[in-house]
C-alpha positions, 0 to 999 in steps of 0.5 A: 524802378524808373526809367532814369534809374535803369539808364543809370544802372545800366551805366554803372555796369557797363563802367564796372565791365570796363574796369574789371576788362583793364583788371583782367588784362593787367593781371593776365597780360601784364602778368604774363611772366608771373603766371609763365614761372608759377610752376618754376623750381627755383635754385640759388647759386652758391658757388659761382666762378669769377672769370674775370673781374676783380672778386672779393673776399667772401665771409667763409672763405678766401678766394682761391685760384682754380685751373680746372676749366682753362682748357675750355676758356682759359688761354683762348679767353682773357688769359686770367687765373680764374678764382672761386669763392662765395662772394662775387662782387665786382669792382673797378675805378671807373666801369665794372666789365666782369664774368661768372661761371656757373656750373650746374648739374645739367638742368632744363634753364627757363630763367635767370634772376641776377640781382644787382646792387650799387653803393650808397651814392646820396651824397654824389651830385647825381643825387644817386640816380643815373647810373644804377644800372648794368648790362647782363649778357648770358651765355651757356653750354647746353646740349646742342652746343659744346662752347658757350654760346651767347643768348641774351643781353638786357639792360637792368637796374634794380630801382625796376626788379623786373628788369632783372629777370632774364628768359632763356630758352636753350637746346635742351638741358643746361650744364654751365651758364656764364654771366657778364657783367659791364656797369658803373663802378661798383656795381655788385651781383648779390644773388643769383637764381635759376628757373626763379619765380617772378613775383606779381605785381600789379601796376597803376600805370599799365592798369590804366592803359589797359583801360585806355585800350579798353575804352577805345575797343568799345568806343570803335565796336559800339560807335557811339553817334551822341554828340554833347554841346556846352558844359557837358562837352566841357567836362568830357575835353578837360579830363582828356586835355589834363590827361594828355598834359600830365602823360606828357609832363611825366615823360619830359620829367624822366627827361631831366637827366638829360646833358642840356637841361640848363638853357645854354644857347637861349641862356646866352643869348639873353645874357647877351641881351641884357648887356645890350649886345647881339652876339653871345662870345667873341672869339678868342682863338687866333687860329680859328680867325686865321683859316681860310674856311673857319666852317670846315670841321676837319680843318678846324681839328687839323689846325687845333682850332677851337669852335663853339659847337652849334652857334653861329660864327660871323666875323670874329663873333658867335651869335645864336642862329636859332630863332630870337623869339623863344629867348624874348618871350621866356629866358630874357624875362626869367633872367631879370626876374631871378638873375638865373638861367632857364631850363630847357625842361621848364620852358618845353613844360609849359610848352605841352601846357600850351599846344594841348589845350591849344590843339582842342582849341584849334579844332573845335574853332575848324568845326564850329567855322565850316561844319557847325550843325554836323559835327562828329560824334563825341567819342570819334570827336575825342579820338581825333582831337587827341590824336591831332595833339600828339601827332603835330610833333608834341611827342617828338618835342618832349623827346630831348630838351634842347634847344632846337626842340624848344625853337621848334616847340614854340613856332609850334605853339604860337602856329595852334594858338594863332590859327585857333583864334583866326578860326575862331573869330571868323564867324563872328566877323561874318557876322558883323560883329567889329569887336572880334577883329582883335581877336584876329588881330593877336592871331596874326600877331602870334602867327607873325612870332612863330616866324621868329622862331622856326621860318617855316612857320611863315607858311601857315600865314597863306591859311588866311585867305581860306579862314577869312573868306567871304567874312568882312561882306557884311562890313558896308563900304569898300573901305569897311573891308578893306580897312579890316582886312588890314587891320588883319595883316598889321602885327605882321609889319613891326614883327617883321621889321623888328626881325629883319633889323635883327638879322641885318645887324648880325649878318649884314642882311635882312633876310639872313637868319645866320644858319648856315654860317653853323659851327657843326659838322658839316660847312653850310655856307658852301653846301648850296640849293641842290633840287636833287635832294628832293626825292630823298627828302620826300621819300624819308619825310612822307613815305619811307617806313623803319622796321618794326620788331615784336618787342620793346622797343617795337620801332627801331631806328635806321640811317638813311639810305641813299645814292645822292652824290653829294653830302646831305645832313641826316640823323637817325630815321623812324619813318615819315609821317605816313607811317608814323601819322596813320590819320594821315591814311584819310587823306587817299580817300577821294572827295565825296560826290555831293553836288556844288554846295555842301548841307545847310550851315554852310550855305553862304557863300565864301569868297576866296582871295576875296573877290574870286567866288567859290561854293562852301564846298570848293573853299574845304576842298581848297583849303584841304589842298593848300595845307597839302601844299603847304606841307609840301613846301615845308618839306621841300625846305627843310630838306633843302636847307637843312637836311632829314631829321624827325625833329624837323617833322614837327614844322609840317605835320600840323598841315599835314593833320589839318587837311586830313582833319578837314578831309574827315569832317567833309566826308561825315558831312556829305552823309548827312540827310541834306546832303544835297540828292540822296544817294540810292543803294542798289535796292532803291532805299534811301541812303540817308547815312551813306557816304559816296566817294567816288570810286569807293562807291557807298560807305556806311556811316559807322563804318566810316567813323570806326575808320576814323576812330581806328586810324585816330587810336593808331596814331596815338598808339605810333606816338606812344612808340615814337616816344620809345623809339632809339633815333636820337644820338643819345637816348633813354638807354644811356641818358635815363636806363632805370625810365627805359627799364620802366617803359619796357616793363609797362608796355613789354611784356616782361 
């Protein structure tokens, strides 16, 4: 046998170790349940007792009324006869809340099955779907208490059978078990079992993230130092590029339930559009027109005044004060394509469709523009780049379709795709190539949008300086350069004039994008530039932390906390994006102690702000402060102008993860053997991939890139929970239980 075959061989065992590895997991780790019950006796209750509820007529018997347990619940409890029979469905116009007593010989209760059923719903509007579920809660009497005390409350739904089996660990033996019941009308418990046994069963969606994990373990022990170019490097991006769209598409799918998928907002505004005017409604309610402070949400509800709810209010008309561009680029065309509205779940599909792709695109450009000939190896590679594409704020995008996601979604978008092509045409405008300009030039163009959606995203146009640095030397004659150099800032001009048009004929300012003219909860017009706020804002969107639990959903949502003096918006936190963005950890590292110029490739040198000259190490490390800085800023305005919410999180963190990108790809440069004097260990051996960094002393290479690949690993990890986690006002548990019933069985251990 050659050698060809025996790497060959050898790959193909390595694979089926892989894959029997995720096997075993999924069949012991995901299966915990079943192997835990294996040795159950089950029992099925008969005869149980309808506390309450409305109860129906059994097939051997009719219900009969009972008395003999009101001295333990009776008079004390709901005050209800209580009946026995042999059927216990329960029933009700609009919610169903009932309660079974079960009395049994006192028994070692480990479990308890509840089977749940709901009518035929296939002709509701609903499509069936929505509300099949209930909430079980279990109290019982055991040894160690005399009353019954309550121990478990779950969310169920039998489109998930799993879901349906409650773990009970009481004191002791267990005499009388009481089942409560709250659900959609008629919802019916058709079968009931103790200590039951829970079936195997073998999921395709859990297998493969045990694979997943699998994968990352062995790519994090082994650190894989190969590094692939052209096709081959192709072919390992698209399946992980397909994979992440399709996982993300799966979760904004579940999301199609949800109370604001039909456009409205951006639906009106191109309606508006089309009829050839700028507001979506003109007011109709006098009374509204008649109050001093129209933006006082309490005046308005003591006057019986009527506001539409997130718009803006400006004298007598309401305009969307989210920004303009989503609506031109996506529901005006749709509009007069099919004369129908968009959907919010449409337009954030294709938006996952674009920032993935978008976000390889962005980094590939960053290491080809600096770090050509000393790029990370391929597994590190694909760690980091996928971890960079959720942890932007893609993940929080795809968490609820509204309207503020797909305003924010698109700046996000249209930022990647327009620094993608910045960093991608620069090097060949530093090579005097005068074609790329367009390519810089729609760039710009993109960037200059993203302003239209979100103004926050206007920052990332100060990137320009370090992006093009030094590139337009090779063009001769001063008016070469400078030529290009506006050619580069041009799409800025019409979008912004069109912009500040748009803004002075709605609220007579050009500057003025009409938020705080916001019909909400609070009044914006009056809440001013407070700077006091910037501790609570820096504190919530960098560094604070939310409580983590040892089961699903693992992150749990807080309120703010806080002693400011005054009113300032927040919603639900989870964390800031130190801790929910690990990656970011890289960025506390110092910068490695390498000389003034960085390893050939980057050996030209760059000017900044073009005329002031800095070595190729001095412009990365610039660059990597000013998207610090920038990030900075960002928080500091929405914090500001807006207030602390996650969302909000998405119009920084892609600074955020480009400097601590680039602070990544420095590190791993400076190891390299040309890596200006080599750096000599204690024993006087060469150091050829060490990394000195300051005070850390000498790192070793693949401890270095196990560091990356871990934090990378956590970071997608943390997106995943971000996507579990209850911080919205309304979230999986009541907008799609039978989602959250499967999210808790992939990734719970149930």
């Amino acid at each position: 046998m050659d050698m060809k075959k025996r790497e060959n061989l050898k790959k193909w065992k390595y694979g089926l170790l892989l894959l029997l590895a995720a096997a075993l997991m999924e069949v012991l780790i995901g299966n915990f349940a079943f192997w835990k019950t294996l040795g159950y006796r089950q029992t099925e209750v008969k005869d149980p007792y309808i506390l309450s509820g409305t109860g129906e007529e059994g097939n051997d018997a009719a219900l009969t009324q009972d008395t003999s347990f009101r001295k333990d619940f009776g008079d004390s409890g709901m005050g209800l006869p209580y009946q026995y029979g042999t059927a216990f469905a329960l029933s009700a116009d609009e919610k169903a809340e009932g309660q079974l007593l079960i009395l049994t010989e006192p028994v070692k209760l480990r479990n308890i099955y509840v089977e749940t059923s709901f009518p035929d719903r296939e002709n509701d509007a609903d499509g069936g779907t929505g509300e099949e579920y209930a909430t079980l809660s279990v109290s019982v009497i055991d040894e160690g208490r005399a009353h019954l005390f309550p121990m478990t409350e779950k969310l169920v739904t039998p489109a998930v059978p799993r879901s349906q089996y409650l773990s009970l660990e009481p004191f002791g033996r267990v005499s009388q078990i009481a089942v409560s019941v709250h659900g959609p009308a008629g919802v019916s418990v058709s079968r009931i079992m103790l200590n039951a046994n829970v079936p195997f069963h073998f999921s395709p969606v859990r297998f493969l993230l045990y694979l997943c994990i699998v994968l990352t373990i062995c790519a994090v022990v082994m650190v894989p130092r190969k590094t692939l170019t052209g096709r081959k490097a192709f072919l390992v991006y698209l399946p992980a590029v397909m994979l992440l769209i399709l996982v993300l598409a799966g979760f904004l799918y579940e999301a199609r339930l949800q109370p604001d998928t039909t456009g409205k907002g951006y639906a009106d505004l191109a309606e508006a559009f089309l009829s050839h005017r700028l507001y979506v409604e003109k007011n109709e309610d006098p009374v509204l027109e008649s109050l001093p402070n129209p933006y006082d949400e309490r005046l308005r509800e003591s006057a019986g005044a009527f506001g539409e709810w997130d718009t803006a209010y400006y004298r007598g008309y309401y305009y969307i004060y989210f920004g303009v561009v989503p609506a031109v680029l996506f529901f005006v065309p749709y509009r007069m394509i099919t004369g129908s509205s968009l959907s919010y779940y449409a337009v954030e599909l294709l938006l996952v469709v674009l920032i993935i792709p978008g976000c390889f695109t962005l980094l590939y450009a960053l290491e080809k523009r600096f770090f050509d000939r000393k790029r990370l190896p391929e597994a590190a590679r694909l760690l980091l780049y996928c971890a960079f594409s959720l942890g932007i704020g893609t993940v929080i995008m795809i968490k609820r379709t509204q309207i503020y996601y797909v305003a924010i979604g698109t700046g996000l978008a249209l930022t990647v795709w327009g620094l993608a092509l910045w960093l991608h045409s620069a090097p060949r405008l530093q090579d005097g190539d005068r074609h790329s300009i367009a390519e810089a030039m729609a760039g710009s163009f993109l960037l200059a949008l993203a302003v239209g959606c979100r103004p926050q995203f206007a920052l990332a146009g100060f990137l320009v300086f370090p992006v093009f640095s030094g590139v337009f030397t090779n063009f001769p004659g001063r008016g070469g350069q400078w030529g290009r150099r506006f050619l580069l800032i041009f799409p800025y001009i019409p979008v912004a004039a069109v912009l500040m048009w748009y803004n002075n004929a709605r609220f007579g300012s050009p500057f003025d994008f009409g938020a705080n003219y916001n019909m909400t909860s609070y009044d914006m017009t009056h809440m001013g530039v407070h700077l006091s706020r910037l501790w609570d804002g820096f504190w919530n969107y960098l560094l604070s932390w939310s409580p983590m639990m040892p089961h699903f959903p693992y992150l749990v949502g807080t309120d703010l906390n806080t002693v400011y003096p005054g009113f300032m918006f927040a919603e639900t936190q989870i964390g800031g994006i130190f801790f929910l963005v690990p990656l970011l950890w890289i960025l506390f590292l110092p910068f490695p102690h390498t000389g003034k110029d960085l390893p050939a490739g980057m050996k030209e040198r760059f000017g900044l702000l073009w005329r002031l000259h800095f070595s190729d190490a001095q412009v990365l490390r610039l660059m990597t402060g000013l998207c610090v800085l920038l990030g900075m800023v960002a928080v500091a305005a929405d914090t500001i102008l807006c207030g602390i919410c996650t969302r909000y999180q998405m119009d920084f963190r892609i600074f955020f993860l480009m400097a601590a990108v680039l602070k990544i790809l420095i590190l791993y440069t400076a190891a390299q053997p040309d890596a200006g004097e080599r750096i000599q260990k204690d024993s006087g051996e060469p150091a050829n991939g060490f990394i000195e960094s300051g005070s850390l002393g000498v790192i070793r290479m693949s401890a270095f890139l196990r560091i990356v690949m871990i934090l990378s690993a956590l970071t997608i990890l943390m997106s995943i929970l971000t996507l579990c986690a209850g911080y919205e006002t309304q979230d999986y548990q009541s907008i799609n239980p039978t989602f959250y019933c499967s999210l808790r069985y992939w990734i719970g251990l149930q």
